[in-house]
C-alpha positions as CSV (number, residue, x, y, z in Angstrom):
1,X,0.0,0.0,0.0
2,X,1.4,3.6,-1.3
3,X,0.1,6.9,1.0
4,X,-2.4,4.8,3.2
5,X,-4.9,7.1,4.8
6,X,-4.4,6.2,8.0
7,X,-7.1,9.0,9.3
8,X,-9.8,6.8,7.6
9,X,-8.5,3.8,8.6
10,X,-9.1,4.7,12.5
11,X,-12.1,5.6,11.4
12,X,-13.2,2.3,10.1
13,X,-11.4,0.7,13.2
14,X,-13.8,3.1,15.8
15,X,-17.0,2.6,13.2
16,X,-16.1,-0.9,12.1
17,X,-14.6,-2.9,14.9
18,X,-15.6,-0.6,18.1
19,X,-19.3,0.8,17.9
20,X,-20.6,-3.0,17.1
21,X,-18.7,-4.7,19.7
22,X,-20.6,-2.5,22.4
23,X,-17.5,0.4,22.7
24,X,-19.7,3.2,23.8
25,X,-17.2,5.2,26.2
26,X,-16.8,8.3,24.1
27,X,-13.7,9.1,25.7
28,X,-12.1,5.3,24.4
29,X,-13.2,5.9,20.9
30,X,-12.2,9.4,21.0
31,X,-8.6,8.5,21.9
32,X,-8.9,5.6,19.3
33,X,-10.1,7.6,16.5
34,X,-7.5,10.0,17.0
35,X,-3.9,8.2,18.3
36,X,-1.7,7.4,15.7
37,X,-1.7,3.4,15.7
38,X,0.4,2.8,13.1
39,X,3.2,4.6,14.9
40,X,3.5,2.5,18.0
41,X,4.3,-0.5,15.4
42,X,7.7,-1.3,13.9
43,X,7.3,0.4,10.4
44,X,7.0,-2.9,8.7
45,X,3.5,-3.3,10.2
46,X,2.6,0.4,9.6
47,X,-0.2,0.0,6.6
48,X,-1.8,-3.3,8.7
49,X,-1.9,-1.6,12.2
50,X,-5.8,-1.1,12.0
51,X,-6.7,-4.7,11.0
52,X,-9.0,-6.5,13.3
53,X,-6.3,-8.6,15.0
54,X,-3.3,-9.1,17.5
55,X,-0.1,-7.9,15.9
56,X,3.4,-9.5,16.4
57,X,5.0,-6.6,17.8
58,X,8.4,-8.6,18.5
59,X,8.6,-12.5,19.3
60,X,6.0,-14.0,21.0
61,X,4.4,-9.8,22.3
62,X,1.6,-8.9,20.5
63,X,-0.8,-5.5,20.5
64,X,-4.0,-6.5,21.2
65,X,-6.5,-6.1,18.2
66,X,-8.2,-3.4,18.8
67,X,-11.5,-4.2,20.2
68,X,-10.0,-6.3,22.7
69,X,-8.3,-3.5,24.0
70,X,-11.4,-1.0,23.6
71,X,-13.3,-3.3,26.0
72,X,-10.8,-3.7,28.6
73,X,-10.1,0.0,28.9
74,X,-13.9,0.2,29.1
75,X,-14.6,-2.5,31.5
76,X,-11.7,-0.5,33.7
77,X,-13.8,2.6,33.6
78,X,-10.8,5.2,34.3
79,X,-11.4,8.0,36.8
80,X,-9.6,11.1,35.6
81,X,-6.7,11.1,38.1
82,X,-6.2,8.0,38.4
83,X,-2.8,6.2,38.9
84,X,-3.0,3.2,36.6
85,X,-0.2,0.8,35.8
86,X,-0.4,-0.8,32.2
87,X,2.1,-4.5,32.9
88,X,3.4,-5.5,29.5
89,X,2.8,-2.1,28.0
90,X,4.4,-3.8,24.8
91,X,5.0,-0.6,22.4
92,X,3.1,1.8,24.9
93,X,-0.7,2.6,22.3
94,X,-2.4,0.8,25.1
95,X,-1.0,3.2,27.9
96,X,-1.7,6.0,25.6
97,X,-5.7,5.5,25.2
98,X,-5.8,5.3,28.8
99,X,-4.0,8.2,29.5
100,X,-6.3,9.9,27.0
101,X,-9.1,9.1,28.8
102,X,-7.6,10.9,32.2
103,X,-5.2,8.4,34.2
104,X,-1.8,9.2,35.2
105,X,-0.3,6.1,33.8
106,X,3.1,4.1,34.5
107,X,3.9,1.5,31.4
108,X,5.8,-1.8,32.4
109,X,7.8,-3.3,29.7
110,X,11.1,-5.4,29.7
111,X,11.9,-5.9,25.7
112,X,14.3,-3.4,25.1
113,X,13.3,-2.6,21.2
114,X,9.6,-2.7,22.3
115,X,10.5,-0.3,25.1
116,X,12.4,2.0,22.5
117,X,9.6,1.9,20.1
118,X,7.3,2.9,23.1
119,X,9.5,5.9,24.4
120,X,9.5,7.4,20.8
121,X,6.1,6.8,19.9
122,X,4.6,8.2,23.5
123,X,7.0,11.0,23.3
124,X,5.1,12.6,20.6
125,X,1.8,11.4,21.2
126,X,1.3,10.8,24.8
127,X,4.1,12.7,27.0
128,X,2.3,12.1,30.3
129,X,2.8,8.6,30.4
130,X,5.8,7.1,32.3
131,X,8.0,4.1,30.7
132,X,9.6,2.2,33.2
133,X,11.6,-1.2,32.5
134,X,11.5,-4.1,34.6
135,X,10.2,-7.6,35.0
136,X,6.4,-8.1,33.9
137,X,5.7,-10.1,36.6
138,X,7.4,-8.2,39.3
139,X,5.0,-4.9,39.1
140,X,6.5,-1.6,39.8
141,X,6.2,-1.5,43.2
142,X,7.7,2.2,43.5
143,X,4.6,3.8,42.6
144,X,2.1,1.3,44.5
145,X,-0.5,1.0,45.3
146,X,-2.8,1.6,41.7
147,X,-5.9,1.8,41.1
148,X,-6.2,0.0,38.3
149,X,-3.8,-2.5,36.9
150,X,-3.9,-3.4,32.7
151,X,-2.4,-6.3,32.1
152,X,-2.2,-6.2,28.2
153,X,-2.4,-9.8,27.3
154,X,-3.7,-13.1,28.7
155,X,-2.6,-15.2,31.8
156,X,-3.5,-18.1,33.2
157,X,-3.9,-16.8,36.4
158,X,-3.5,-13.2,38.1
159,X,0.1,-13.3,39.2
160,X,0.4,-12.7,43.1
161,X,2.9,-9.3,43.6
162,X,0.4,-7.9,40.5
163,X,-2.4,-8.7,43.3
164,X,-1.1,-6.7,45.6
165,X,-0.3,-3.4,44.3
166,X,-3.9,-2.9,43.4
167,X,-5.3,-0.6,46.2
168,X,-7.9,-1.5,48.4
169,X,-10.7,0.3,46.3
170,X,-8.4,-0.2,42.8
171,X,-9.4,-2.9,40.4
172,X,-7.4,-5.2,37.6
173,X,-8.4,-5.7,34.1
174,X,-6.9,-8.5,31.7
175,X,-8.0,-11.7,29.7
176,X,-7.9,-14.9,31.4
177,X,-6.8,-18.5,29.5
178,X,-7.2,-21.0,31.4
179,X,-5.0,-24.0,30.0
180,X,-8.7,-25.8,30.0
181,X,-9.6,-23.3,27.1
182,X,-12.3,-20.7,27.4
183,X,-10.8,-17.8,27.6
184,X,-12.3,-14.5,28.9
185,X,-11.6,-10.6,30.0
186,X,-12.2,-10.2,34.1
187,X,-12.3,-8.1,36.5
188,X,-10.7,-8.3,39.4
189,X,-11.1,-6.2,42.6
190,X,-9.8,-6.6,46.2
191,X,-11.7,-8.6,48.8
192,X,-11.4,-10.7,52.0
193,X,-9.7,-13.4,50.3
194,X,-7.5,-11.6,47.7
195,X,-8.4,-10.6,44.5
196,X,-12.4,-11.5,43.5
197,X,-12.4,-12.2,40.1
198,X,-15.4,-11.4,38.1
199,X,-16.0,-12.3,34.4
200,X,-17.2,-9.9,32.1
201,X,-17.4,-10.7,28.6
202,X,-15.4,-13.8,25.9
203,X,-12.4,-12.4,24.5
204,X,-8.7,-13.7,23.5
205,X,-5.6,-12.5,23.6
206,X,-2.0,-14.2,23.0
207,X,-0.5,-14.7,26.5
208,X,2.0,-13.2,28.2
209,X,5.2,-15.3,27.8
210,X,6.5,-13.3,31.2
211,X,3.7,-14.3,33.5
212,X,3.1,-17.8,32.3
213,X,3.4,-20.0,35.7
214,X,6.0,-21.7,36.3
215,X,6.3,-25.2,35.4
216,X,4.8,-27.2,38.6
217,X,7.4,-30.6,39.5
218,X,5.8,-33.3,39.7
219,X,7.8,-36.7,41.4
């Protein structure tokens, strides 16, 4: 593709993948129809960054396709103001639609060219955000507690340090893959017993190669 219009291909993303999948907070498919996607992907995946799927961002990371992501920053329901930590921010678009909808966010990522590519492209397009590197499944414990926690891909199960930086009124957002199959995007929000996780509506995602459990020995 030669001189893609890229401003009417957010438009058919927000019209075409958003509004029918139930995407009705203005402020998501504000920020949607207006951040650059195709800059927060290496250039190679510039002219296919509005397609209705995950994109291989660097081995084994994907961006979530785009509804996906809509419904989780929905399902989140960001309070302007509030600190939000994205965990495997990946090339940092994610972090950027939530900031646009009002949260001071932190973005955790640990693959250096995906953290470059984020730093460049939030630079320019979403300078409030803060990139920090470090383990996925670690947290950033420096600026906890959050309230709320994006973990941009799928895990099998909520890690436990994630858990706990969510604040007592805070809430997590991510997509759920049990190794059974059915997988599904959940909230989860302190309670008695640690985290009460709460489906809210089928989705998939690629998992999160980071926060995969570790292999359990068996005798």
């Amino acid at each position: 593709m030669t001189n893609p219009d890229f401003t009417r291909a957010r438009d058919l993303m927000v019209d075409g993948q958003l509004r029918p999948t139930n995407v009705n907070d203005q402020r998501v498919l504000d920020a949607m129809r207006t951040l650059p996607r195709e800059k927060f992907v290496p250039p190679r995946l510039a002219t296919i960054a509005y397609i209705d799927d995950c994109l291989e961002l660097a081995p084994g990371r994907f961006m979530l396709k785009p509804m996906v992501l809509a419904r989780l920053i929905q399902l989140a329901a960001p309070v302007a103001g509030e600190t939000a930590l994205v965990v495997g921010a990946g090339s940092g678009y994610g972090a950027a639609v939530l900031a646009a909808c009002g949260a001071q966010v932190i973005a955790l990522e640990e693959d250096a060219a995906l953290v470059a590519l984020g730093r460049a492209a939030l630079a320019e397009h979403a300078a409030g955000v803060t990139f920090e590197v470090g383990g996925l499944a670690e947290g950033w414990a420096a600026r906890a507690p959050y309230d709320l926690v994006v973990i941009e891909g799928a895990v099998r199960a909520i890690p436990e340090r994630l858990a706990r930086q969510v604040a007592a009124t805070g809430r997590l957002v991510t997509v759920i893959a049990p190794a059974a199959g059915g997988s599904y995007a959940a909230i989860a929000e302190p309670s008695a017993g640690g985290l009460a996780v709460r489906p809210a509506f089928d989705a998939t995602a690629p998992l999160l190669p980071a926060l995969r459990p570790a292999p359990a020995f068996a005798f």
